[in-house]
C-alpha positions in Angstrom: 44.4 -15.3 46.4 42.8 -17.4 48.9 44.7 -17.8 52.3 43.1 -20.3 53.9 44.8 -23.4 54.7 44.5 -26.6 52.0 42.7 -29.7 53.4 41.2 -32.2 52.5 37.6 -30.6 52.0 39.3 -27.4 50.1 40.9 -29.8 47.9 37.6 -31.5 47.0 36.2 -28.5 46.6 38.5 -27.4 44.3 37.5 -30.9 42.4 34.1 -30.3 42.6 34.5 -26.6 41.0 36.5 -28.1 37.9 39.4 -26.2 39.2 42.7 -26.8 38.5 44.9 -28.2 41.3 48.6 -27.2 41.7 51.3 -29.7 43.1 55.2 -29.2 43.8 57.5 -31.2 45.2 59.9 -29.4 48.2 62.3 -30.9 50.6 63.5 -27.8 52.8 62.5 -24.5 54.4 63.5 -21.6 51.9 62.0 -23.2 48.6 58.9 -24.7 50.5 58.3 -21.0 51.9 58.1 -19.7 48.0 55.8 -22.6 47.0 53.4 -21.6 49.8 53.6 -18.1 48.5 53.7 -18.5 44.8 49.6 -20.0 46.0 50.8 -23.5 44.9 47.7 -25.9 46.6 49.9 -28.9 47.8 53.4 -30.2 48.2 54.6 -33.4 48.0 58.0 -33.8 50.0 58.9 -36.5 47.9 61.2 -39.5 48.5 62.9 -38.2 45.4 64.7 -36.4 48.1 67.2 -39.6 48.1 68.3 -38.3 44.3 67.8 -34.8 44.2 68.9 -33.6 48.0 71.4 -36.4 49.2 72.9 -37.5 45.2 71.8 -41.1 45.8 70.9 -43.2 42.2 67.5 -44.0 42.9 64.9 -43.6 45.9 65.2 -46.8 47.7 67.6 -45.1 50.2 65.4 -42.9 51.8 64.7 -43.2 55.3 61.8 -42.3 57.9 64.4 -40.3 59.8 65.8 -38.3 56.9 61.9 -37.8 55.6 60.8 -36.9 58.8 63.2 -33.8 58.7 62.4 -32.8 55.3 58.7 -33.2 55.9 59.4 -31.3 59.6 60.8 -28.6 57.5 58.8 -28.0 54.8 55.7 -28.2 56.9 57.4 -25.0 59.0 56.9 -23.0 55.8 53.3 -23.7 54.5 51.1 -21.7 55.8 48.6 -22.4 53.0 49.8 -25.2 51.2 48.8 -28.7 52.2 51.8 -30.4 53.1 51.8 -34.5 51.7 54.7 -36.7 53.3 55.6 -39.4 51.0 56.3 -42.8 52.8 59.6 -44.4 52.3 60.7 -47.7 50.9 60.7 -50.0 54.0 58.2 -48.2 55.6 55.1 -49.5 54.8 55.8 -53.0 53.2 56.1 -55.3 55.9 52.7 -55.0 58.2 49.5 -52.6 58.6 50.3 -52.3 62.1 53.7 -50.4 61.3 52.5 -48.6 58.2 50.2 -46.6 60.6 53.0 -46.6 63.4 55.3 -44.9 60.7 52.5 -42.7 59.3 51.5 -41.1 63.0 55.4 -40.3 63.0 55.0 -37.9 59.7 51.7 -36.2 61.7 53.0 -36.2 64.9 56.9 -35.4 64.9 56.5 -33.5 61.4 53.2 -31.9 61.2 52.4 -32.6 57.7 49.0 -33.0 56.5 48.9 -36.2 55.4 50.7 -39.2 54.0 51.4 -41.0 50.5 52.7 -44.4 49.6 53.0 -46.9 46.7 51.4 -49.7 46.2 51.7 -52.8 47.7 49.7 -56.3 48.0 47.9 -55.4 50.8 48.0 -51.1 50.1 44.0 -51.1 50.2 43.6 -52.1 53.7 46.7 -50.4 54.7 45.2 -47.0 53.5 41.6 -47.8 55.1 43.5 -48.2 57.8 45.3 -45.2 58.3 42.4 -42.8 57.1 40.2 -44.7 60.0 43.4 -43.0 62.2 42.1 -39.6 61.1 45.0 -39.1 58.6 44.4 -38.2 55.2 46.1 -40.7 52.7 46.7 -39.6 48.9 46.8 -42.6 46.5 49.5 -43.6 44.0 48.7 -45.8 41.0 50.6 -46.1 37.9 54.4 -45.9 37.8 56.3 -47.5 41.3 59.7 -45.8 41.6 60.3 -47.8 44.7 59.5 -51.1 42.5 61.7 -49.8 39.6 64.0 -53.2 40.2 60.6 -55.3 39.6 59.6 -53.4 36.8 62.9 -53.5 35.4 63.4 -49.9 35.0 61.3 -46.7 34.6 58.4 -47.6 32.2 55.1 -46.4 31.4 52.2 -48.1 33.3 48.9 -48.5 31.5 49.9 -49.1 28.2 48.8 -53.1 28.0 45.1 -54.4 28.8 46.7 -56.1 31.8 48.4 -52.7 33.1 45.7 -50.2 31.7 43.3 -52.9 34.2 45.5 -52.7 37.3 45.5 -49.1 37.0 41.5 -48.5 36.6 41.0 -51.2 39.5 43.8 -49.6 41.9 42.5 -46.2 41.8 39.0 -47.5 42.3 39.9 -49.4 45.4 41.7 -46.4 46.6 38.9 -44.2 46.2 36.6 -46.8 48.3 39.5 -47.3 51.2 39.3 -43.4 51.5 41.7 -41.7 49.5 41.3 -38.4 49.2 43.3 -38.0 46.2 45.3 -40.4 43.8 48.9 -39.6 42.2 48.8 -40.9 38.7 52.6 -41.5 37.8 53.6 -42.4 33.7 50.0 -43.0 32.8 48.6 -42.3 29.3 47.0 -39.6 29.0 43.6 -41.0 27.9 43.9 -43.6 30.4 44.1 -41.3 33.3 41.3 -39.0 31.7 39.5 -42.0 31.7 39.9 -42.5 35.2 39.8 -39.3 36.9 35.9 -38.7 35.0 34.7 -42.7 37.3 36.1 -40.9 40.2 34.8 -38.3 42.9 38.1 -37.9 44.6 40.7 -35.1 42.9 43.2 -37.4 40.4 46.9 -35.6 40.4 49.2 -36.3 37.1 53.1 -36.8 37.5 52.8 -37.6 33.4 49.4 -38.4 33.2 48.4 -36.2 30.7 46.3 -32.6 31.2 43.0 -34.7 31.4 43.7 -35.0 35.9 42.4 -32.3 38.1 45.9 -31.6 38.8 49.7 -31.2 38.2 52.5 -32.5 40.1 56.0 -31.9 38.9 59.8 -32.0 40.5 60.5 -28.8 41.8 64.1 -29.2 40.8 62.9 -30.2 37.3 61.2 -26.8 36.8 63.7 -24.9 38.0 66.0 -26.4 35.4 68.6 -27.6 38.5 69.9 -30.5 36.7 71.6 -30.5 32.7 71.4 -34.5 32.5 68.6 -36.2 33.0 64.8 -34.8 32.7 61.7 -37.0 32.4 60.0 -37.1 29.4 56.7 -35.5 31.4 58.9 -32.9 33.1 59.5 -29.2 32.0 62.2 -26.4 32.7 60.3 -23.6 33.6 63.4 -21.6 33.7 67.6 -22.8 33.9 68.6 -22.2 37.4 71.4 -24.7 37.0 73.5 -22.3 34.7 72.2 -19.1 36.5 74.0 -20.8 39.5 76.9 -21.7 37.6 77.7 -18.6 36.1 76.9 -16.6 39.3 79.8 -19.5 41.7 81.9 -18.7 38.6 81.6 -14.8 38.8 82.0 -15.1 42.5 85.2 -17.4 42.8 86.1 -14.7 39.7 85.8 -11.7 42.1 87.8 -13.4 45.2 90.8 -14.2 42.9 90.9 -10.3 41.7 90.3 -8.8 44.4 87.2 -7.3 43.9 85.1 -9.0 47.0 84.9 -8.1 49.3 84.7 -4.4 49.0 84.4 -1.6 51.8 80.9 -2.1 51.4 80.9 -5.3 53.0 83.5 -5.0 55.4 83.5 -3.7 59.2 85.5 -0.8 60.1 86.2 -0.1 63.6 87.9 3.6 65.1 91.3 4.4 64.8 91.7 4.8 67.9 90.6 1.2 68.9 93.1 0.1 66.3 95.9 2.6 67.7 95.2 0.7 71.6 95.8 -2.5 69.3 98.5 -1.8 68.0 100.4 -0.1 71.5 99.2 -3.4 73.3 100.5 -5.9 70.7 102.8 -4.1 68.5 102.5 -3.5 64.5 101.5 -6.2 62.3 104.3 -7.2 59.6 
């Protein structure tokens, strides 16, 4: 496995070569530090850190202080994997000026290895803007979850002329403003295929469909954390979430009958430390 550190020339490469590119999401340390290992090329520490990390509904609650630490920490861990920080809501809407402010805050206090945010009217010249920092910006076109309220819910994006247009044109524009890759969320499949053959840059799906040079997924959704909801695009590689269970279960089982701890994982100490003890401060009951 290669161990050179992911950037963006490595990723275009990897384009170029028709390879396939691998994308998890990660908010902390430990599980950031087995994506690196597993040789997964990029992680996305997602603003679905809101839901899955802190329990909130949706991910218009995320802040730049509580992404900055996720980003800070997952960066720590990824020695190979590029690290992606993904903007939050309130962010980026409100000027150019304090999207780049905001995005030198990700590379600077978090060392990640670029930045991603949704669109907006004016997302194009924010993005030229921050790539003429020097930091790498990775597109998003398709499905908004920070404009879920607007869109009135969750829905595909692409399926109507009108949306199948604002998706081809977005991720052309992207491309031209410098992106050096472009998140396809809840596109169809033929649609992002489509797409991803007009570009140059590397296209990632998050349900786009297997014709993208890449695959993004939830992290938690592959390990199977959660027994409600799961996207339609999302698979359970494996069921942590009972594994878990079952193994709080067995422990709070163990406590109650006495069976942990054990001598095994208990200190012992000399009896003649303990006679001392005892002489000093008399006999417990």
């Amino acid at each position: 496995m290669n161990q050179e550190k992911h950037t963006v020339r490595t990723i275009q490469e990897m384009k170029d070569r028709s390879e396939i590119i691998t994308m998890l999401t990660a908010y902390d340390y430990p599980i950031a530090k087995q994506i690196n290992d597993a040789g997964i090329d990029m992680i996305l520490v997602g603003d679905s850190a809101a839901m899955v990390v802190h329990g909130h509904p949706n991910t218009l609650t995320a802040t730049m202080d509580m992404m900055v630490l996720h980003c800070a920490a997952v960066a720590r861990a990824c020695t190979r994997t590029m690290v992606i920080a993904d903007m939050p809501f309130g962010s980026f809407q409100y000027s150019v000026e304090e999207t780049m402010r905001n995005a030198a805050r990700f590379v600077t206090e978090a060392k990640v290895d670029g930045v991603k945010f949704e669109a907006t009217p004016n997302h194009i010249e924010k993005t030229r803007a921050i790539v003429q920092m020097g930091i790498a910006v990775m597109g998003h076109v398709g499905l908004h979850p920070q404009a879920v309220g607007a869109l009135g819910g969750l829905k595909v994006q692409g399926k109507s002329i009108e949306t199948a247009r604002k998706v081809v044109s977005e991720a052309l524009a992207l491309q031209e403003a410098g992106a050096f890759a472009i998140i396809f969320e809840a596109v169809p499949a033929k649609l992002s295929a489509y797409v991803t053959k007009k570009l140059r840059v590397p296209t990632i799906s998050i349900g786009g469909g297997p014709g993208c040079s890449g695959q993004l997924l939830v992290t938690y959704d592959v390990l199977g954390m959660f027994d409600t909801f799961t996207p339609t695009f999302a698979k359970k590689f494996t069921n942590l979430n009972k594994l878990i269970k079952d193994t709080f279960l067995q422990y709070r089982q163990e406590v109650l009958d006495r069976k942990f701890p054990g001598e095994e994982h208990s200190y012992g100490m000399s009896d003649e430390v303990m006679e001392v003890i005892e002489k000093e401060f008399g006999k417990s009951k």
